[in-house]
N, C-alpha and C positions, 0 to 999 in steps of 0.2 A: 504494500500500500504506500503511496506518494506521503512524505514529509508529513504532510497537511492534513491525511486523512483521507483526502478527497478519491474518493474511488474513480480512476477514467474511462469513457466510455468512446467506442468509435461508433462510426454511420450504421455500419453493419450490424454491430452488436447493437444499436438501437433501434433497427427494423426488426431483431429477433426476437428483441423485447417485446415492440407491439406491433409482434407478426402482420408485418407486412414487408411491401418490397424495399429495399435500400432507397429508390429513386421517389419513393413515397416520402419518405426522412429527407431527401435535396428538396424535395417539393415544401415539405413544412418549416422546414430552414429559412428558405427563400421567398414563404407568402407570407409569416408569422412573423411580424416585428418582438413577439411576447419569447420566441424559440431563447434557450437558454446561450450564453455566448458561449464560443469556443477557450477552453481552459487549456490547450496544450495542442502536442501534433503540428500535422503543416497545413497549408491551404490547402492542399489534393488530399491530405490524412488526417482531417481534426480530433480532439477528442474534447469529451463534456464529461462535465460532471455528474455521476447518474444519479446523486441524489438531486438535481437540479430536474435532471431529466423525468425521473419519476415523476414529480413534481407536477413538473408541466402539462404530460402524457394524462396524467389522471384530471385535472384542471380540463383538460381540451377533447376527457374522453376518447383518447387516442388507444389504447390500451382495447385488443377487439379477443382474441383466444391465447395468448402470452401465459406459459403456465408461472407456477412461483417460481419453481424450480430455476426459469429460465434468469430468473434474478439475482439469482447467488451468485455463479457462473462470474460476473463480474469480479464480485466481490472477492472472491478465492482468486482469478488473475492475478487481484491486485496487491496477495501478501507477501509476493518478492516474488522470486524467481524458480527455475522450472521446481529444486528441489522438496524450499519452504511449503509450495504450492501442492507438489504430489506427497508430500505427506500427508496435510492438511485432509487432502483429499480419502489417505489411508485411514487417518482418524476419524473422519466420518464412518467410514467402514466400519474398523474396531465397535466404535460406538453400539449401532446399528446391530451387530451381531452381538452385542453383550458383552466384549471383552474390557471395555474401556481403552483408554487413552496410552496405557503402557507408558503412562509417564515421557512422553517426545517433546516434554517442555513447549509446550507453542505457548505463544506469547495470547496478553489476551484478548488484540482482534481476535487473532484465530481460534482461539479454545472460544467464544461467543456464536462466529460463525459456524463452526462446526456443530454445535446446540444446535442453530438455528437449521444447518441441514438434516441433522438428525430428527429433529421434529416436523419437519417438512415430510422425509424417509416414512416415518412412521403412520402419515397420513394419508401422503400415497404410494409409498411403497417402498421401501429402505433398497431391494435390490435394485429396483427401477430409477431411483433416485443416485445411487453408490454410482449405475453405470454410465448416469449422464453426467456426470461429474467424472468421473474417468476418461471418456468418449472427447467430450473437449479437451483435455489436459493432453491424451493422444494427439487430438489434433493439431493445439498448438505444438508440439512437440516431435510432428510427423517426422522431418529430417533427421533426431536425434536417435529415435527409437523405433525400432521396427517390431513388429506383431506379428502372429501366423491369421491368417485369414481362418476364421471361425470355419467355413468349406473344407478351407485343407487340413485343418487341426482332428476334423470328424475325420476324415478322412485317413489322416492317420491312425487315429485312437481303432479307427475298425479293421485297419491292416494289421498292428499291433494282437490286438483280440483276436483276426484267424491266425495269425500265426503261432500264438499260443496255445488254441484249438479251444481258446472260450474263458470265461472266468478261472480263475484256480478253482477247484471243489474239493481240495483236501486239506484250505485253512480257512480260518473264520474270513480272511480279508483278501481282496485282489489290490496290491499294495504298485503305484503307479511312482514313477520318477521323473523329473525333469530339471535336470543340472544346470540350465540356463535359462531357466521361466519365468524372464520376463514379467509379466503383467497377469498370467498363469491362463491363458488363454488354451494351450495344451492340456493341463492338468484338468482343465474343468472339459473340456471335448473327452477328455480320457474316463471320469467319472462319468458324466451322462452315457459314454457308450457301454459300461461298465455294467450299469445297473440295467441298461436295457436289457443285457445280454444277459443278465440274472445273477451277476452278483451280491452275494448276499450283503458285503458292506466292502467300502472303498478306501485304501489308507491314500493321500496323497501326500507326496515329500516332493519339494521344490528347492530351490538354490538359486539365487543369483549374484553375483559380486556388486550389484547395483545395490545398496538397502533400500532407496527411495520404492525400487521396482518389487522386490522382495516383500516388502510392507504393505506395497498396493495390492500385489498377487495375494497374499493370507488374508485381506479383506474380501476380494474379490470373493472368494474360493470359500468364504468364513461363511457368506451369504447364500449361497448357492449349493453347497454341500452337505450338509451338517443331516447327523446321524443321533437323535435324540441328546444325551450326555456324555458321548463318548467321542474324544480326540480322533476324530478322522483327518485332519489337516496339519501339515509341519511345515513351514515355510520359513527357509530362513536367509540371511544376506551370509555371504562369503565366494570365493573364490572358487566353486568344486573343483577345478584341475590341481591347484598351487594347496588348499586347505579345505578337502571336501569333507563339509559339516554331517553327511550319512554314512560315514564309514562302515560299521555296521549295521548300518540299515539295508538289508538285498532286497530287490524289485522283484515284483514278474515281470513287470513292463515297464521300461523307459521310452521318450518320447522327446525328443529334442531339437530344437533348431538352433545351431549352435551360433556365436560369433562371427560376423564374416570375414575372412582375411585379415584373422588378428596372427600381427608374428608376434607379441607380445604375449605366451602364453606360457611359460615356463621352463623353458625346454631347456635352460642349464642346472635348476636347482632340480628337478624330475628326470633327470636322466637316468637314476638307477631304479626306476620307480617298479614297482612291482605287475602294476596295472598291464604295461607294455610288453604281454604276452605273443605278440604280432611281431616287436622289434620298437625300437623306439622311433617315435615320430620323427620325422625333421623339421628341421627350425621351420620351412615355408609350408609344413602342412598340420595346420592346426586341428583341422576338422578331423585327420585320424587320432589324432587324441584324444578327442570327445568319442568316436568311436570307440576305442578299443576303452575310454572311462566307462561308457553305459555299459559294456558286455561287463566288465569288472563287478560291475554293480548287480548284475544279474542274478537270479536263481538257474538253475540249470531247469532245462526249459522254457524259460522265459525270451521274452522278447522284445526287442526295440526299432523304433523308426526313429530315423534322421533324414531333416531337409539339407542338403549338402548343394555347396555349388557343382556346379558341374565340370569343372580344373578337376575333382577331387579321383572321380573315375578316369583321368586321363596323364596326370602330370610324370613325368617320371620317375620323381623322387619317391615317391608313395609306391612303386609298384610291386616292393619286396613286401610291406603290409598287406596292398590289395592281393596277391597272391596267396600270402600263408591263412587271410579271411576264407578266401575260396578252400583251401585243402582241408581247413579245416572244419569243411561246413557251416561255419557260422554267418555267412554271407548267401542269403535267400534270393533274394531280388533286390534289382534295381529298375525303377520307373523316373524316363524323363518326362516334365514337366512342360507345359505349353510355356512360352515366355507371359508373366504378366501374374503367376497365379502369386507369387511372392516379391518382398523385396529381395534383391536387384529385380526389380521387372523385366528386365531388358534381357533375361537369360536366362535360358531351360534347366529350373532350379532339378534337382534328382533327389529322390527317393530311395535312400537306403534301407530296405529289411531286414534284421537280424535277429538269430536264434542261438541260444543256447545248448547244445544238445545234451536231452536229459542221459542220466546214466546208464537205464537201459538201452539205448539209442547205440552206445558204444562209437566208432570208428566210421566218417561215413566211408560208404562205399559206392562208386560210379555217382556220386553227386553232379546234383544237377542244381544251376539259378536262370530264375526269370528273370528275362528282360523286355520290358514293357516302354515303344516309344510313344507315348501320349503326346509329344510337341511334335513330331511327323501325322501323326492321326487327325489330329486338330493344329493344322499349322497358322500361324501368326496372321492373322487379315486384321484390315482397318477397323472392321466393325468390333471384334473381339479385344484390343489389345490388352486393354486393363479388366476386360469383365470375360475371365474365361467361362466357361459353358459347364459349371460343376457337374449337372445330373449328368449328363454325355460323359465327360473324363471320369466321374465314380463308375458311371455303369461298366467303362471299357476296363477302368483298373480292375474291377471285382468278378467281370467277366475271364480276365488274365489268370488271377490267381483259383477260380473253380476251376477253369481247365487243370492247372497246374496241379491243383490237387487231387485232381481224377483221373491225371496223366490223360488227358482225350484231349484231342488235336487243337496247337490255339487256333482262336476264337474270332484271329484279325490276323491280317498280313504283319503289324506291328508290332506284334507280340512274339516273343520264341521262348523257348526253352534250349538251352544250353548247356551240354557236358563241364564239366567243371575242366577237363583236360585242354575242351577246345581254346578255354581262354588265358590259357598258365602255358604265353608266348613270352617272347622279349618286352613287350610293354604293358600285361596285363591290363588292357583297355578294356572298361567296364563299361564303357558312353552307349547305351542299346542303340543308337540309330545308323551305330560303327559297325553292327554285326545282322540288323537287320534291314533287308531287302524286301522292297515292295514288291508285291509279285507281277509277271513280265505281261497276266493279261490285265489286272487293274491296272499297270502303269500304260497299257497300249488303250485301253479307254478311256483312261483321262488324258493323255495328248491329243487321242481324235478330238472328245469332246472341246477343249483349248483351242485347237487348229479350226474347229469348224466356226466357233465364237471369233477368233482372230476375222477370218475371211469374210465372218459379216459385218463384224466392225471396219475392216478396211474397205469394204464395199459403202456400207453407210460413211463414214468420213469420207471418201471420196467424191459421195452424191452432196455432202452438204460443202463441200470444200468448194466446189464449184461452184455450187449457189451465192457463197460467202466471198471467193473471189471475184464474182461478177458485178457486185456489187460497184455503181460509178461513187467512190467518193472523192473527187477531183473539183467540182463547184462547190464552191461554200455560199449559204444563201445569203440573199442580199440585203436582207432586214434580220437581225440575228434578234431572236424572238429572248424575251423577256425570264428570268428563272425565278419560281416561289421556292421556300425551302418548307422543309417537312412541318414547320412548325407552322407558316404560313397558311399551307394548304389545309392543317387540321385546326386552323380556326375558323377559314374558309368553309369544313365540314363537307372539303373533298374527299376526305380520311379521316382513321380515328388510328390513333398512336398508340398501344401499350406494351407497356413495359414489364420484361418475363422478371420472376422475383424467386428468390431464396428458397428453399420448398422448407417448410418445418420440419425441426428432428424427428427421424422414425415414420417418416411416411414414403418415403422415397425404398421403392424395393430394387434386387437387382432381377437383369436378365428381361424377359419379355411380360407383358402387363400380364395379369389372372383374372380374369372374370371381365369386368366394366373397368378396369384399371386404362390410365393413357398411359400412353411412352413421354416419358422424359427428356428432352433434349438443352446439352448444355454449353460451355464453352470449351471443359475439357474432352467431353464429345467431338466435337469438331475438330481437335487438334489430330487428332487418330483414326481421324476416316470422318465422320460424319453419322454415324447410324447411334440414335437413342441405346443407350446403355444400364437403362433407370426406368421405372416407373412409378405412379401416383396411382394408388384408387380413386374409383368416382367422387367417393365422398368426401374424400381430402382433399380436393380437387374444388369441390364446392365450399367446404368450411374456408379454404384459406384463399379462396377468391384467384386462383391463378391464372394466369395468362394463356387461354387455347389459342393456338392457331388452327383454323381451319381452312380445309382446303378452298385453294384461290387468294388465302389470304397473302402475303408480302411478309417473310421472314428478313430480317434485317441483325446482324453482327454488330455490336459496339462495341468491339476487342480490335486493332489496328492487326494485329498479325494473323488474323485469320476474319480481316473483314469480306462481307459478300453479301450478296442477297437474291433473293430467291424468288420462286412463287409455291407456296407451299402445295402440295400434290396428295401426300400420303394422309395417313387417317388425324382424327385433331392430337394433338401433339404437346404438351405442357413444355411450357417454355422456361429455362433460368435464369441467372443474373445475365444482362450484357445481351439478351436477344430478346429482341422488340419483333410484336403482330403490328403489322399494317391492313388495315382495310379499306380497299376503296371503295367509293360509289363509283358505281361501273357506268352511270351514267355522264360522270365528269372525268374519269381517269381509271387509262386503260393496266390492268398490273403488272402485264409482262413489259408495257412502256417504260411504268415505273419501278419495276426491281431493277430493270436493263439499267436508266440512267442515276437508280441510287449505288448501284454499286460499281461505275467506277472510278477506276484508282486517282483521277485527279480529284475527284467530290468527295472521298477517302482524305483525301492531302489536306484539302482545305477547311473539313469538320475534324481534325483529329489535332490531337496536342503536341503531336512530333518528339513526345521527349523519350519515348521508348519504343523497342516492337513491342510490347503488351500493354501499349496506353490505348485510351478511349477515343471511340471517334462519337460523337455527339449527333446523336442520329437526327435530333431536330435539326439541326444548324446543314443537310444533305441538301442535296439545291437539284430541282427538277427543271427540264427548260418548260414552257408554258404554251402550248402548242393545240391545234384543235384534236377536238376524237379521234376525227380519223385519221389523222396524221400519226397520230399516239398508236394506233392500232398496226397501221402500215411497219411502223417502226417497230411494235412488240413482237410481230412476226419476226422479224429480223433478231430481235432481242433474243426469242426464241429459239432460233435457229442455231445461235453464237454457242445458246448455254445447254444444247443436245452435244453441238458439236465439242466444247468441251469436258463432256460425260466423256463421248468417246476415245479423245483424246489418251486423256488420265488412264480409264482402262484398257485400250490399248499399250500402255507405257506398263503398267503392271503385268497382260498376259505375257506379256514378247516379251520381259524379262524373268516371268515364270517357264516360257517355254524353254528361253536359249537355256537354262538352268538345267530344266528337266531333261532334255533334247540332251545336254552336254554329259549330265553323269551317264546316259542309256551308252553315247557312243562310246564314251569313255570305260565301260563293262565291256566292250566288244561285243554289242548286239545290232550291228548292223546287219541285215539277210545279206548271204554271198552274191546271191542273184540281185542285189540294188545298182 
């Protein structure tokens, strides 16, 4: 909290407040001579005071579905920084679950605030409450800390479980582990699949070297978990490689996403470590550490999954560990990962499975591991990047391992099973998409099908190329006609302007709409291809007043690096911050006129701020020439024609570089027919 008390608020966090859009909050700013003044921040970033803000908002009846909850939020930002704050945040937890404060000395803003979240918790929901106060802190803190995506965490926790062959049923408890659990995102995937699968009770044990994150995960987990009077949770802060606080504690199941390319892991005071039954790690492979730590930690029979970069199956130094894993059967399967399911997004995180072998299991013999390429099965497109397709990649992984355990034929071209011989070469490469091949008639089906798409797109580009090239633009008219700007023309009530707005927390789903849901469409959207990634139900859709566009209507970009505009086509569509519906009367102005001449790039230049590629371009201030109907029409034709022709473009530049691609590994196998 600032010197003075004064908790500060931005633009955004004050549409949150009373749910509405940001550009709702510039609007009362700039009609309201009563709006409270700016206490800090810059002229493009201000901030207000929120008790000022409150203030006002309740005075002016501004305040429309804004839960309490959303009120706190502030107030916890503003007790320092990231650590102050996520504790803060843990002691509401503690609270909530009945442990108290464990004495973390907070000062007495925060021991007040925390009361006051606690009572808030308790009214409407202490879990519900713990994880929206978590959820932001995450989000302020995205670059710092990374999470396992709730999808791939189940996902693990249920590979984990068949590879065990189900709950333990020979102790009171299925006892779960995760040496680097974070925020315990893991640990609680691992419970919930635990008990579906019938376990009778759950122990969970965490670790992280982080305390702040350690403190958050035993709230988390405190709330969520609990087993009448009986200690089911152990979370604690330390270091598991350098000083692992569960020493005698053994798992059935660990569950880990470890560190990413930390060399910073101990590898000179650990070098005669016991754990390092494989051989000792090297200084640049951290991740076999954390492996051969969980098998350490095991029960014999038990089992664990690691999210591992993908260097990890490949790099050289590792490949005397990744080999002695293989012989000694402890290495089950490896599943690559579509890019985007984890951080690094940008790369086909892998899935490591491991087992234990129980003692009557003995020595394996002709062992065999799966390898599962999910990032070739589902490969990278624009529309998918950040929102992979869960049910599709769960069905295909869990399809992989039934074969695998029924030994009956896989189940996809991407999937194989593997002698443990064939892979114990000079570089023991583990990467599945190294050793499996598409088969030669899916792959001669999907290049027809490519080549036939190719040839009609270069047919249609050619037809409208022409069109576009005959175009005479050589006279310039002789009276150069007059331009209104967007703002003009919607007081004129040629148009009506609105503005796409923030969607409220916890309404926004991923992947395709359910029921009456719309699609979503936003600004990080468009960075990545352009296809809705999100959706809203109907009813949230109505409560918070959101911006449809529907079809015919004029979609408009207010982002400079991905400005554009459109005529909307597809079904009505909820719009987010920074993309504006336009509607015309079709009577005074034609739309493909007007998307043609709002988007371009000199009308871009001269409504935008120029101070960055991610600055605003000010969609009123767009300037239209002024021109009659039919003229407008004449011209949308054209406008038309531009914005087919470049669809085709773009994907043309995408096939031809998937074909030459695919075309080039085929010839490069030596599969050209002798008779070509």
């Amino acid at each position: 909290m600032s010197s003075s008390g004064v908790v500060p608020v931005t633009l955004a966090e004050i549409a949150r407040l009373a749910g509405v859009g940001r550009a709702a909050v510039s609007n009362w700013r700039r009609r309201h001579p009563t709006f409270p003044a700016r206490i800090g921040g810059t002229d493009v970033s201000p901030q207000f005071s929120l008790a000022d803000i409150e203030v006002w908002l309740r005075e002016n009846k501004k305040i429309k579905k804004s839960a309490d909850r959303e009120w706190l939020w502030p107030r916890f930002e503003a007790l320092g920084g990231r650590d102050e704050t996520g504790l803060a945040v843990a002691g509401v937890g503690r609270r909530l679950v009945g442990r108290g404060p464990d004495g973390a000395g907070f000062s007495e803003e925060a021991a007040q605030l925390i009361e006051r979240a606690v009572e808030l918790g308790r009214r409407e929901g202490g879990a519900e409450t713990f994880e929206f106060l978590l959820r932001r802190w995450l989000d302020v803190h995205v670059r710092q800390i990374a999470t396992t995506p709730e999808p791939l965490a189940a996902l693990m926790a249920e590979l984990a479980l068949r590879t065990t062959g189900g709950p333990m049923g020979d102790r009171d408890r299925t006892t779960v582990m995760d040496p680097a659990c974070g925020t315990g995102h893991l640990l609680g995937a691992a419970a919930a699949a635990a008990v579906s699968a019938g376990a009778e009770a759950v122990a969970l044990t965490g670790g992280d070297s982080d305390p702040v994150l350690a403190a958050l995960a035993g709230a988390r987990l405190g709330l969520t978990a609990r087993d009448g009077d009986r200690p089911l949770i152990d979370v604690r802060p330390g270091d598991s490689l350098r000083a692992d606080p569960f020493t005698d504690v053994p798992a059935d199941i660990a569950l880990c996403n470890p560190p990413f390319n930390e060399r910073d892991w101990g590898y000179e005071e650990l070098a005669t470590d016991a754990r390092w039954s494989h051989g000792l790690p090297p200084r640049t492979e951290p991740e076999l550490a954390w492996v051969q730590h969980c098998l350490a930690r095991l029960r014999p029979g038990g089992a664990a999954v690691l999210l591992l970069p993908p260097a990890v199956a490949a790099r050289r130094a590792g490949r005397r560990i990744r080999g002695s894993l293989l012989r000694t059967g402890h290495l089950r399967a490896v599943v690559a990962l579509p890019p985007g399911c984890a951080a690094p997004h940008s790369v086909s995180l892998h899935l490591w499975v491991l087992r234990t072998p129980a003692p009557q299991e003995g020595a394996p013999v002709g062992g065999r591991v799966l390898l599962a390429d999910a990032a070739s099965r589902f490969p990278r497109t624009a529309a998918r990047d950040a929102a992979p397709d869960w049910g599709a990649i769960g069905a295909f992984v869990r399809d992989a391992f039934e074969a695998a355990d029924s030994d009956a034929a896989p189940p996809s071209d991407y999937v194989r099973s593997m002698q443990v011989i064939e892979l114990l070469d000079d570089e023991v490469d583990l990467t599945p998409g190294r050793h499996i091949a598409q088969s030669l008639t899916d792959t001669g089906r999907q290049l027809s099908r490519s080549w036939q798409e190719f040839r009609e797109l270069t047919t249609g580009m050619g037809k409208s190329a022409r069109l576009l090239a005959a175009l005479d633009l050589a006279s310039a008219p002789a009276d150069r006609p007059t331009a209104a700007t967007v703002a003009e023309l919607a007081r004129a009530g040629a148009l009506t302007l609105r503005a796409g707005q923030q969607p409220p927390d916890g309404t926004v789903g991923e992947g395709q709409p359910v029921g009456e849901g719309f699609p979503l469409l936003t600004v990080p959207d468009l960075l990545v291809g352009g296809e809705p990634r999100g959706w809203i139900a109907s009813d949230d859709v109505s409560a918070s007043g959101a911006t449809v566009a529907e079809a015919g209507d004029v979609v408009v970009v207010g982002v400079a690096r991905v400005f554009s505009a459109w005529v909307h086509a597809g079904p009505p569509t909820v719009l987010g911050p920074q993309l504006h519906a336009v509607r015309v009367q079709p009577e005074q102005l034609d739309a493909w006129f007007l998307a043609g001449s709002l988007r371009a790039p000199a009308n871009a230049r001269q409504a935008g701020t120029h101070t960055s590629s991610s600055s605003r371009v000010d969609v009123r201030r767009l300037q239209v020439r002024q021109v009659p109907l039919g003229e407008q029409r004449r011209y949308g034709e054209t406008f038309r024609e531009l914005a087919a022709f470049e669809r085709m473009v773009l994907r043309t530049r995408d096939l031809g570089a998937a074909l030459v691609r695919d075309l080039g590994d085929e010839l490069a196998a030596g599969r050209l027919s002798s008779g070509a």
